[in-house]
N, C-alpha and C positions, 0 to 999 in steps of 0.2 A: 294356716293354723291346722295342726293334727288334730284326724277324729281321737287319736287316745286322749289328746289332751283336751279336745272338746267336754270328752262324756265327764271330765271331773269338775266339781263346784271349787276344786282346789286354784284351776286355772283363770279363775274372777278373781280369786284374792289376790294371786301373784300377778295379773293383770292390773286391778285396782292400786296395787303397792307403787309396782314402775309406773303407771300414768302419771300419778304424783307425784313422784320423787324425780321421773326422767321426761315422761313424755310435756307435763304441762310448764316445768321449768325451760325446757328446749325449745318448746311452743313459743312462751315470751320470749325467750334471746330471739329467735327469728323473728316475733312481730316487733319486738322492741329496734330492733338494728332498722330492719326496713323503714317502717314512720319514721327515728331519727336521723336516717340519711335520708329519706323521701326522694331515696331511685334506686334502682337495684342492674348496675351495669358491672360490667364484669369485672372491673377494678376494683369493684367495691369493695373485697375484706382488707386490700390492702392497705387502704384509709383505717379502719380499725385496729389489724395486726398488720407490719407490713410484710412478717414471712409470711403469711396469710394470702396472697395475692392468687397464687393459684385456684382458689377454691371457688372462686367464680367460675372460672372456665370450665373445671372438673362438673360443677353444679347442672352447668347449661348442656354439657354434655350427657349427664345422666339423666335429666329432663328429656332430652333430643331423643334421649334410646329411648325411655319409655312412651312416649307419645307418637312416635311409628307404629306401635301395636295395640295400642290401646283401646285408639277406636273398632279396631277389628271385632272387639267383643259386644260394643255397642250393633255391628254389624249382622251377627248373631240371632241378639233380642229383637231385631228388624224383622229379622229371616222366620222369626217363630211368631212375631206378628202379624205379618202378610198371611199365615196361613192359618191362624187364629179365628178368622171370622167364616166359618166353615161349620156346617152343622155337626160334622164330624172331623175331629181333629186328626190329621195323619200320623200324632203319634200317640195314638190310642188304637190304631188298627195297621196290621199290615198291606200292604199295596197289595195289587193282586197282578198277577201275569198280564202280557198282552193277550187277548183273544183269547181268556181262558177264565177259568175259576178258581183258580191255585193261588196261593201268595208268594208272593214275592222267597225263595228259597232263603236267603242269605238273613231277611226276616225272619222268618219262622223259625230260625234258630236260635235266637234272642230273642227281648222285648221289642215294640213296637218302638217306644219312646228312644232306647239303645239306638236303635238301626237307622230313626229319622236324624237324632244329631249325627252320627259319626257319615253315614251316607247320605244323607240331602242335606244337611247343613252343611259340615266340615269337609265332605268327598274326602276324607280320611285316608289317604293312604297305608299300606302292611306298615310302613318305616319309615324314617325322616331321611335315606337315601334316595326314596324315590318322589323324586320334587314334583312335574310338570308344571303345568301353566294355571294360572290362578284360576279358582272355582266363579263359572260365569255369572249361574246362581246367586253369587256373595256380591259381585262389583257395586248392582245400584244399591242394595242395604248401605251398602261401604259410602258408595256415593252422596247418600241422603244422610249416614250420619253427620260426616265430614260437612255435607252443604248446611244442615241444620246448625253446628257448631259454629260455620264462618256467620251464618243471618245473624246468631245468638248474639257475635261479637262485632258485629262489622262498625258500631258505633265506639267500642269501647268497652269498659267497664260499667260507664252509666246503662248502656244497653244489657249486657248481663246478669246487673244486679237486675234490672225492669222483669228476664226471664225468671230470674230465680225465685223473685217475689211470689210465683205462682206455683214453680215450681217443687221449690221448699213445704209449701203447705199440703198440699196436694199429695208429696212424699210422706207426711207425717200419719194423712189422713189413712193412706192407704196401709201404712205398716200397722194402726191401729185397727185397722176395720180384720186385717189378715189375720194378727193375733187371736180376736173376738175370735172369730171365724177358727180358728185354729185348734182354741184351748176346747170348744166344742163339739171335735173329732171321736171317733170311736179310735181309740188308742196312744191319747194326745199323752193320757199319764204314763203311759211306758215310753215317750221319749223324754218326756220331763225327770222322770225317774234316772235315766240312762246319762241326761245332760245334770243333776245333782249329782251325780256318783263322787265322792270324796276318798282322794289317794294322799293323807296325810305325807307319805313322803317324796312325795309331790312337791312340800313346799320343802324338804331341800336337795333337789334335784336341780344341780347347775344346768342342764340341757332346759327341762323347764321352764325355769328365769330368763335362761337366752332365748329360748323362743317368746316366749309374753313379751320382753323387749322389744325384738324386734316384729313384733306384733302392733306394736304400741308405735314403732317411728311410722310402720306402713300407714296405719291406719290415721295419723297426723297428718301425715304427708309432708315428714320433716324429712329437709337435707335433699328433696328433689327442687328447690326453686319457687313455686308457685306460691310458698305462704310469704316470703321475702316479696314476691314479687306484687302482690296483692295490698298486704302490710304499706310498700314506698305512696300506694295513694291517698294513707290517712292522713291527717291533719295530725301535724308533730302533738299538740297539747292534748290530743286521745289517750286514754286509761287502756293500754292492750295488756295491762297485766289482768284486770276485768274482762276483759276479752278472753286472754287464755284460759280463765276459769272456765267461763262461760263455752268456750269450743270441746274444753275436756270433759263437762259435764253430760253438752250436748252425745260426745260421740260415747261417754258410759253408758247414758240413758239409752241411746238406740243399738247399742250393743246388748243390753238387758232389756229390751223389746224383740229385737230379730231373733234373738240366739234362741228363744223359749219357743218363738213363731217358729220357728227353720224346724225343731226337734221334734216339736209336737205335731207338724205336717209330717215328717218322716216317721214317727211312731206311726202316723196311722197308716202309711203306705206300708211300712212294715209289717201291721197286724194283717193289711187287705191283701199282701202276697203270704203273707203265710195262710191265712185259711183260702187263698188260691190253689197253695202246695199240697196243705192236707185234701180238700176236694180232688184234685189231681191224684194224688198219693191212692186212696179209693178207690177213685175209678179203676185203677190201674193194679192194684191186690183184687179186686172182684174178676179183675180178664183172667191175670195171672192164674187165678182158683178155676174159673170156668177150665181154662187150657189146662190144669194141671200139674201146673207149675208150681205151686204152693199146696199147700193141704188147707183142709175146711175149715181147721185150726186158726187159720190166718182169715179169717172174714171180718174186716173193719164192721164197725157199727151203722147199720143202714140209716138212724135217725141221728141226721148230726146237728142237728137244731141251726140257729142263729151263732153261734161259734164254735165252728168244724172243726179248729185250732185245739181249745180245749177238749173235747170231744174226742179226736181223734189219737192225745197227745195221752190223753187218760189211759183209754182203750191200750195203746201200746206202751206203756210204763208198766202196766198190768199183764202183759204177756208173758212167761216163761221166759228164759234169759236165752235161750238156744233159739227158740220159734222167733224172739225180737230181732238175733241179729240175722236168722234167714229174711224177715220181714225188710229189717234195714239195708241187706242185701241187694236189695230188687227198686227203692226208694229211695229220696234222700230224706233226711231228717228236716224237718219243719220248725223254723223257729226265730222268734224277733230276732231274737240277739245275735243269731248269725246275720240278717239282713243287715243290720247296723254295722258288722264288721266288713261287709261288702263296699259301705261307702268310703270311698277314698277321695284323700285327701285334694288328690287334684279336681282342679274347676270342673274340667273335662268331664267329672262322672258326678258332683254334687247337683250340676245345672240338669239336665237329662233328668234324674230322680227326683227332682223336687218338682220337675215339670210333668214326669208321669203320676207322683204322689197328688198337684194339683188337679190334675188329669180326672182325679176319681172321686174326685168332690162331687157333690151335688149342685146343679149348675156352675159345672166345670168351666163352659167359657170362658163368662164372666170372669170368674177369681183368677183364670188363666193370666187374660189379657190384664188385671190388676195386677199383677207379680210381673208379667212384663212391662208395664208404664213402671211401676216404682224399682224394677233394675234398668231403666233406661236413663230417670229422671239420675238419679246417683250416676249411670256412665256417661250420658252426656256432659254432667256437671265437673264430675273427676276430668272427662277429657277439657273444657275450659280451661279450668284450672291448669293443667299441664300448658295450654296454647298461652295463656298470659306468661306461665313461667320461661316461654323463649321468645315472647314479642317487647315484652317491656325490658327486657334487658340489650335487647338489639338497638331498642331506639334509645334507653340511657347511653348506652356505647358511643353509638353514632349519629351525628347530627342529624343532618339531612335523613333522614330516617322518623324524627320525630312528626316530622311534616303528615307524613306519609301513612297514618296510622289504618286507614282502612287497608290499603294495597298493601301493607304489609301482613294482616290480618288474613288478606287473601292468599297473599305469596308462602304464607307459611302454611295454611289450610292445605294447599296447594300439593306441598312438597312434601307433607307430610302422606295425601294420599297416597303421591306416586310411591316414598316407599313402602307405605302398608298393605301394597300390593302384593309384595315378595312374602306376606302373611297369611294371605288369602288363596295362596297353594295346597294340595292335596295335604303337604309335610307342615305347612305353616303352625298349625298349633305344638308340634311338635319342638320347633323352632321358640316358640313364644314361653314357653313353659323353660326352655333350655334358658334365654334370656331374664323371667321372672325370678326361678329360685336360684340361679348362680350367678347370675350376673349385676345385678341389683342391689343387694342391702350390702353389701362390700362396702359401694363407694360410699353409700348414705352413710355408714358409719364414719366413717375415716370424713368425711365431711364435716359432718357434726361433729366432731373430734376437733375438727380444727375450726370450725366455729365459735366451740366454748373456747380452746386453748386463747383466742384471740379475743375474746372479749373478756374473757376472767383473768387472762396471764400478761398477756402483750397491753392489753388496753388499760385493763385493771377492772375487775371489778364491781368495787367499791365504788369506783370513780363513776361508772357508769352507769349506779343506782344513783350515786349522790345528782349528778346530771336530772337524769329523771323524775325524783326529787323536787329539784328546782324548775324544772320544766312544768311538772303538771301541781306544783304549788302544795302536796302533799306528804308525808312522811311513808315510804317503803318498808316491808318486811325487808330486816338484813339477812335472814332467811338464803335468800336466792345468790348469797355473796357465797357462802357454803357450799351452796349446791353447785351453784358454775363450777368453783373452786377446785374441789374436789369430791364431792358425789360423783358428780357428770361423767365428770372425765372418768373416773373409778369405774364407772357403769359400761361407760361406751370403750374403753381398751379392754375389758372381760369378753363385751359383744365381741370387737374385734380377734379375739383371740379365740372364744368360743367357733363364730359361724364356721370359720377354714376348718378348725378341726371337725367337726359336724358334719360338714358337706365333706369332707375328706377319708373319712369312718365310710359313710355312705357309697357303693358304688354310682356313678353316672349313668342312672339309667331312666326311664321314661315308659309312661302306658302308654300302648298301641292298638290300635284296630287291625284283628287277623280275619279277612274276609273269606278266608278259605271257610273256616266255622264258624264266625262269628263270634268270638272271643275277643275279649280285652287282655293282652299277655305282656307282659315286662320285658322290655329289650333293654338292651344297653347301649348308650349313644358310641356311635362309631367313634376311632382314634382321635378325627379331627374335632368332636366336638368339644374335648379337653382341650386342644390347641385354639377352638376357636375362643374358648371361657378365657381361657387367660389371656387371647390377646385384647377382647374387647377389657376386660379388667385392667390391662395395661393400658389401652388407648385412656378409659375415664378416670385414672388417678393420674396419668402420666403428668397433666399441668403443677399438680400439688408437689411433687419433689423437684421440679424443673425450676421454679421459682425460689424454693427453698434452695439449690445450690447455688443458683441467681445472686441470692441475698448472701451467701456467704462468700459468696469471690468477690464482690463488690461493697462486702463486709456492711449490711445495712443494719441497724442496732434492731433487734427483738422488740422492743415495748414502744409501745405509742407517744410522746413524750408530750403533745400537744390533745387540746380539746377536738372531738369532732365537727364541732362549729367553727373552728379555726383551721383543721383539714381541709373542711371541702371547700372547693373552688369556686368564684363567682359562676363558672359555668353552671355546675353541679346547683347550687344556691337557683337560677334561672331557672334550671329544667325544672327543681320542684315547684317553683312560683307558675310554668306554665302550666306544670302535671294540673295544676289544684285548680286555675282558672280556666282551662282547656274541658276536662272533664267534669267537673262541677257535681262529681259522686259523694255522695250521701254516705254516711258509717255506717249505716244498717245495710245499706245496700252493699257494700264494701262484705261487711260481714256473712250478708248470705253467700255471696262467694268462696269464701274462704272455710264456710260451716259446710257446706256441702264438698269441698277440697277435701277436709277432713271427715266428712262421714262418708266411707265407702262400705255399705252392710254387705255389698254380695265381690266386690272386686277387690 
């Protein structure tokens, strides 16, 4: 999400719009599909649509990539843990020299909090050319997230939902107490003010809309896997159109809790670096005057009370318009609204600022180490999620595999670390970020696309509310017959059309750590990095057109002709009978899995 598009109250409404219209109708086709086949293997859409077939694979595939890096970030929130319990926290002060009294140089040219992520967390590298060998520092983080994820699951899902139970509340308690906490800040109104700001033409701005869209799949966690794959352990006779309400409500509400939390911590970090700036600013016109540098003309005001900010800002608005800009000459100007404009968009610089904004709280540990359990609780839950969406579909696939559910749990825990090692290099976030915004919502789309096509076009439906219907013994809004129909799809070929041209407008470029000064500077990704976007974009849709030419050389008809209960196969029919008496999960439990899938506040 863009801070432009942050600071407007315009971007809730065009958010609020597509939830409903896109995200929570897309929610129910993928819980609805999953419960009524009750497996989610890779054959699966072709039972529904049979040019459809592809999108399993494509699915598991885009699962596969994001869940190589994912934990990386959980490995992070480790890393600022471990060093949390410290009377003083390292990124509130700079290091000092060996055998000296000096700080750390490379430090003292930035913030404290700047310098601990990009050189003690991330070993940052100038540029995503210069690789080395993974940061040592990050392994056991890396280690302990990964081991904590395999304990979390090694029974199952019944075992998960047991974590989530605690976890889930815990989450809630914490975002609530942050806010309190929050709204009671010395400059919490000027980010609240900053995050209302209303750009009426905002709402008709098509870049706008495709962003809140595709704001709305992330944040569902539609068209990666994991809701299909969670969805196949309910019990078919379950209400998951109640469900979807109930997920998209969840994930407005904690979007309309964090989002006020996140602004009004940054207000006040914003107000507490600028009356740092004007204090600085003073000091440094009083030398300036001593030396002679300036004339007697320019002596800031010696009494700057309890807000230097205004005090200082007064003082110089009031000067002569020739002595203001020799003044400004020598200083920078002081002001929120520029600190606001500093924060950018990437992870990389929001996490740092809201950890130095927490920083300067009053009993900072504490709320510290609070902000780090409740982005843990959200990334370890997100990374689950991602781990059922390529474990259950391996064992619907594969027989002998079902057996096997703990060592598969492991094996996949597993192979996932080894390659989220290749993450955990100097270059690695730079890498993660190239994967995040280009390589990713592509396929989601084009997925979801062929998702709806195959339930509202190939399957019908009509047919497949009417089913449902009869299934859960009640009458349906035919509502959702329109929207598959042709909303959906209307919505998800504009995304498609939209994100390429967007990303295509935009150069290929990425923020860097320049250790020479200590700057954050714009580079642009090397040649190969466009060869490498499109080929991994060609590797996760490659299944989707392969089976559609499949279907047409071997001329297999478009539309589903038969019921889903008369598709699937005594096998299929078996594995749900053992899914449901093997794990013996509860729908609540079920659901804290899948609520927490979809609430990611800070990922």
């Amino acid at each position: 999400m863009k801070t432009g598009d942050l600071e407007r109250g315009s971007f809730f409404i065009i958010y609020t719009i597509l939830l409903v219209l896109v995200g929570i109708p897309l929610l129910f086709l993928e819980l609805a599909v999953g419960q009524r086949m009750n497996q989610d293997s890779l054959d699966l859409w072709k039972i529904i649509g049979p040019w459809s077939g592809g999108v399993g694979y494509t699915t598991f595939l885009v699962c596969f990539t994001s869940t190589t890096y994912i934990n990386v970030i959980n490995s992070w929130i480790f890393f600022y843990v471990n060093h949390s319990f410290q009377s003083h926290v390292p990124w509130q002060k700079c290091p000092l020299l060996r055998n000296s009294s000096d700080f750390e140089p490379e430090c003292s040219r930035t913030s404290p909090s700047m310098y601990f992520w990009y050189r003690q967390i991330l070993k940052a590298s100038n540029g995503i050319e210069d690789g080395g060998r993974p940061a040592l520092s990050l392994i056991m983080p890396y280690f302990l997230s990964w081991f904590l994820v395999c304990v979390f699951m090694i029974n199952g899902l019944k075992s998960t939902g047991k974590v989530l139970y605690i976890l889930v509340p815990v989450s809630c308690v914490i975002m609530f107490c942050l806010l309190i906490r929050s709204l009671m800040l010395d400059g919490a109104e000027f980010g609240l003010q900053y995050l209302l700001r209303m750009k009426t033409s905002a709402m008709y701005s098509f870049s706008a809309w495709s962003i809140a869209g595709c704001q709305v799949l992330f944040d569902l966690g539609l068209g990666s896997g994991p809701i299909i794959s969670l969805a196949s352990h309910m019990p078919r006779s379950n209400n998951c159109l109640s469900d979807a309400f109930v997920l998209g409500l969840v994930k407005l509400v904690t979007l309309l809790v964090i989002t006020p939390c996140l602004f009004s911590i940054l207000g006040f970090w914003a107000t507490a670096t600028t009356h740092r700036c004007s204090e600085r600013n003073i000091e440094t016109l009083i030398n300036l005057i001593t030396q002679g540098t300036l004339p007697p003309e320019a002596h800031p005001p010696a009494n700057i009370g309890k807000n230097p900010t205004s005090v200082y800002n007064t003082w110089l608005r009031d000067l002569p318009e020739q002595l203001r800009q020799l003044v400004l000459s020598h200083v920078p100007e002081c002001s929120r609204s520029n600190q606001f404009v500093k924060i950018k968009e990437s992870l990389h610089f929001v996490i740092p600022t809201l950890v130095e904004a927490i920083s300067t709280l009053p009993g900072s540990a504490l709320w510290s180490l609070i902000l780090f359990l409740m982005m843990l609780t959200g990334g370890l839950s997100t990374t689950m999620g991602f781990v059922h969406g390529l474990v259950t579909p391996l064992q619907d696939s594969f027989s002998f595999l079902r057996k096997q559910s703990r060592l598969i749990t492991v094996g996949t825990s597993m192979t996932m670390f080894v390659c989220g090692l290749f993450f955990l290099r100097p270059s690695g976030s730079y890498f993660i970020r190239l994967l995040n915004v280009y390589c990713t919502i592509l396929p989601i789309i084009c997925i979801l696309l062929c998702e709806n096509i195959a339930v509202a076009w190939a399957y019908g439906a009509k047919r497949f509310i009417e089913e449902l219907k009869i299934l859960w013994g009640h009458p349906l809004a035919h509502i959702f017959v329109s929207l598959w129909r042709f909303v959906n799809p209307l919505m998800l070929v504009a995304l498609l059309v939209a994100v390429p041209v967007h990303l295509s407008l935009k150069p290929l470029i990425y923020v860097a750590w320049n250790s020479k000064n200590s700057t954050l500077i714009i580079r642009p990704y090397p040649s190969w990095g466009l060869v490498l976007v499109i080929s991994t974009l060609v590797i996760l849709l490659f299944p989707i057109p392969v089976y559609f030419v499949y279907c047409l050389v071997y001329r297999i008809p478009f539309k589903s002709k038969s019921q889903i209960s008369s598709l699937m196969s005594s096998k299929s029919i078996n594995l749900s009978d053992k899914k449901r008496s093997s794990m013996e999960v509860s729908r609540e439990e079920i659901l804290q899995v899948v609520r927490r899938e979809s609430d990611q506040p800070f990922f």
